[in-house]
C-alpha positions in Angstrom: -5.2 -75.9 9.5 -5.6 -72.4 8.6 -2.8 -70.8 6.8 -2.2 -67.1 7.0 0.6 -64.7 5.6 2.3 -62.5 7.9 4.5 -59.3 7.2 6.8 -57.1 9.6 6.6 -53.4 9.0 9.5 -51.4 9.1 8.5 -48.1 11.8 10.2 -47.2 14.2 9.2 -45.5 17.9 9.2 -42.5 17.1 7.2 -42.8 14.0 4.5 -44.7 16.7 2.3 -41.1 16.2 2.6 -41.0 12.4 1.4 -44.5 12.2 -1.5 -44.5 14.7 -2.6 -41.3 12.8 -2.4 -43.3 9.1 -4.6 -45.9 11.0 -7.9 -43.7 12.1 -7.1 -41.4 8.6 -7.7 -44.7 6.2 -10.9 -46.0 8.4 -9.0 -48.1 11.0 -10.2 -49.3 14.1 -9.4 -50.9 17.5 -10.0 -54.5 17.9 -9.2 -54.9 21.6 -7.7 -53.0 24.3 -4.2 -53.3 24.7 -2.9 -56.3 26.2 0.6 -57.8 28.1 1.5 -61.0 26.2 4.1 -63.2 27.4 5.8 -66.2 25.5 8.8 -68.2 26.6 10.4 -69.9 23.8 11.7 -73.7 23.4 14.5 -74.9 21.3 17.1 -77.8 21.4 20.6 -78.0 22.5 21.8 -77.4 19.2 19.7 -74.5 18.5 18.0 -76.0 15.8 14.8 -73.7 15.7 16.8 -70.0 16.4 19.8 -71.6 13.2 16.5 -72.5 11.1 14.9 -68.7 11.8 18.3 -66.8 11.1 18.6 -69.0 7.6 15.0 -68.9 7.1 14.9 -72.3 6.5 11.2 -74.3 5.3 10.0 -76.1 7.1 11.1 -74.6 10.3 9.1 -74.6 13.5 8.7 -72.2 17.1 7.4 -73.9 19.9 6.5 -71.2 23.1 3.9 -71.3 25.8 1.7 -68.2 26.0 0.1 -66.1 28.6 -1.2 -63.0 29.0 0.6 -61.7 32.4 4.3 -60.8 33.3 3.5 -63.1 36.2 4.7 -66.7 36.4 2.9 -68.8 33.5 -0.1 -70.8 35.2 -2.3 -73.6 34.1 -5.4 -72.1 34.2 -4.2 -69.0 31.5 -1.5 -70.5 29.4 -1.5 -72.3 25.9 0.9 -74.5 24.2 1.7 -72.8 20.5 3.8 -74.2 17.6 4.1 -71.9 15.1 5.2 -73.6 11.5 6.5 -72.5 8.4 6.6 -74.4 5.5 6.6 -74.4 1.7 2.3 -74.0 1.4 2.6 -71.0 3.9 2.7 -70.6 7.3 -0.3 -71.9 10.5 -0.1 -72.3 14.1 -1.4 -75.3 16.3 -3.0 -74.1 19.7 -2.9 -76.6 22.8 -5.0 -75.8 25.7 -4.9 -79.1 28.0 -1.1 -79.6 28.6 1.3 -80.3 31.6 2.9 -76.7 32.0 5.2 -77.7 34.8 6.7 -80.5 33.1 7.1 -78.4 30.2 9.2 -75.8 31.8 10.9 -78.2 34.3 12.2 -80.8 31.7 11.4 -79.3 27.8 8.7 -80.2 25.1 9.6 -83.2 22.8 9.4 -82.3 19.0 9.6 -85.2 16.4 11.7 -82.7 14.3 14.1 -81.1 16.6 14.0 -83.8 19.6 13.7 -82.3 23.4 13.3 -78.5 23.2 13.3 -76.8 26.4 12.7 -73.7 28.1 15.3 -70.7 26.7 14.0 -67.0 26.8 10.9 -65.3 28.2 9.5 -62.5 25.8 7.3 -59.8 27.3 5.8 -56.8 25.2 2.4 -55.1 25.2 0.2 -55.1 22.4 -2.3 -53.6 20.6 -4.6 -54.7 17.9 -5.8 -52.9 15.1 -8.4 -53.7 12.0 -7.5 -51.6 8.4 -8.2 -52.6 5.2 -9.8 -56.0 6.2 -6.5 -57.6 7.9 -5.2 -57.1 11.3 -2.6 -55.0 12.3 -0.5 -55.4 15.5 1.9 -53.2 17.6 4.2 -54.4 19.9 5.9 -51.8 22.4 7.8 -52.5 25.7 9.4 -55.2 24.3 11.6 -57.7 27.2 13.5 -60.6 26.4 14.3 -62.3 29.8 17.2 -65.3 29.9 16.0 -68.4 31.5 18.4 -70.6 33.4 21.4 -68.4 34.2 22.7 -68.8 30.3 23.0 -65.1 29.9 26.1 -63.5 28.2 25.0 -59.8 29.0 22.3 -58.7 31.6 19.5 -61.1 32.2 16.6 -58.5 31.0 17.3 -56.3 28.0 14.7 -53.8 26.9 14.0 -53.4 23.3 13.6 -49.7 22.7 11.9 -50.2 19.8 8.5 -51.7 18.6 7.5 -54.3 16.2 4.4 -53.8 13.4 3.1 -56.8 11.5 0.3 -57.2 9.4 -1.8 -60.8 9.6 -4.1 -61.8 6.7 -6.2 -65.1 5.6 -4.0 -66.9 3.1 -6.5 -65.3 0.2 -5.5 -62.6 0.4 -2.6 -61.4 -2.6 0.7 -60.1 -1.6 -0.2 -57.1 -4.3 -3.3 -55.9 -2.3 -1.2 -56.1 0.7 2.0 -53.7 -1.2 -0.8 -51.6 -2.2 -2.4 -51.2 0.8 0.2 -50.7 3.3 3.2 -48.5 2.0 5.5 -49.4 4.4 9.2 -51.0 3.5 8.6 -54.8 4.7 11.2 -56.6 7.3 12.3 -59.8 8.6 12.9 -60.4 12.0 11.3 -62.5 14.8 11.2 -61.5 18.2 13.1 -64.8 19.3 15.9 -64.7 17.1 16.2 -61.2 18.5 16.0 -62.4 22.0 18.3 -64.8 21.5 20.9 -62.9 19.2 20.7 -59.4 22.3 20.9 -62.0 25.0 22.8 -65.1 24.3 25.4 -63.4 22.1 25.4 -59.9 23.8 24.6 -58.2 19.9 22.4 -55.0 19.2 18.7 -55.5 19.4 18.0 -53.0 17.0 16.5 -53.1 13.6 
C-alpha cells in the first residue's frame, strides 16, 4: 500500500498555453507521450460511491476498469482499479488477472457497497508531466459516455474543459506543494462530473 496525495488545479482551456509555458520555464519535463485513457466506472443501485464523492465522505471508494483505447475494453489491455480514500490518505489497488466480461455483464461485488456495476464510460487524453519532483497531469477531450440507456440528456457529452492534478508520494508536505505550484486548488472528480452532466442533465463545468 502506497499512499499518495493528490490535488486538482484550477486552469482552465484557454489558459492550456500559459501552463505548458510555466512547465518548460521552471525545468519541467515530459514523462510520456500523450495517451487515450479510458475508465468505466462502477457503483451500486443506491449510488453509494457518486453520494460518498459529492459529500466527501472517508472512507469512500471508486471502483473502474481501465484501458488505454476508445475501443471496447479487452482482456489482454485492461486492469481492475479501486481507488480509496480514507482517513491515513488516499492508495489505489491494481488487478491485472480478472474476468472483464463478467464484470461488465453482471457488476463487481464490494464488501462495502454490495454489487456495483457498470454506469459511465470516461474517455480523455492525457499527458504527463515531471516539475518539481511530482507528476503533473493534463487531461483534455474529456467524454463521459452513459452505459445502459440510463441517460437523462444525450448519451455522450463533451467536457470543454480540462482537468490538472498534481500526484506526490505521501512525504511530501502540503506547504512544498502551495509553494510550488501557485495555482487555486479544486475538488472535483471526473465521475461525479460524469454522473452529475449525464444522469441529472447539470453543467459540466467548473
Amino acid at each position: 500500500m502506497s499512499f499518495r496525495k493528490e490535488e486538482k488545479l484550477k486552469v482552465h482551456k484557454g489558459q492550456l498555453m500559459n501552463l505548458l509555458d510555466w512547465i518548460y520555464q521552471n525545468g519541467g519535463t515530459e514523462l510520456y507521450k500523450p495517451r487515450t485513457v479510458s475508465s468505466t466506472y462502477f457503483d451500486n443501485d443506491h449510488w453509494g460511491m457518486f453520494n460518498d464523492s459529492e459529500e466527501g465522505s472517508v472512507p469512500r471508494k471508486k471502483i473502474r476498469v481501465r484501458s488505454y483505447s476508445k475501443e471496447p475494453h479487452a482482456e489482454e489491455n485492461t486492469s481492475l482499479e479501486t481507488k480509496i480514500s480514507s482517513i491515513e490518505g488516499r492508495y489505489k489497488t491494481i488487478t491485472q488477472k480478472f474476468n472483464l466480461q463478467n464484470a461488465l455483464n453482471y457488476g463487481v461485488f464490494d464488501k462495502n457497497y454490495g454489487v456495483c456495476r457498470a454506469r459511465v464510460r470516461i474517455n480523455y487524453q492525457r499527458s504527463y508531466y515531471k516539475i518539481f519532483g511530482v507528476r503533473l497531469t493534463i487531461d483534455k477531450n474529456i467524454e463521459y459516455i452513459a452505459i445502459n440507456g440510463k441517460s437523462r440528456s444525450p448519451h455522450k457529452i463533451v467536457d470543454t474543459e480540462i482537468a490538472v492534478e498534481i500526484k506526490a508520494p505521501d512525504s511530501v508536505s502540503i506547504e512544498y506543494l502551495n509553494s510550488q505550484f501557485p495555482y487555486e486548488r479544486i475538488r472535483f472528480s471526473k465521475y461525479s462530473k460524469a454522473i452529475n452532466s449525464i444522469m441529472y442533465n447539470t453543467s459540466v463545468a467548473f
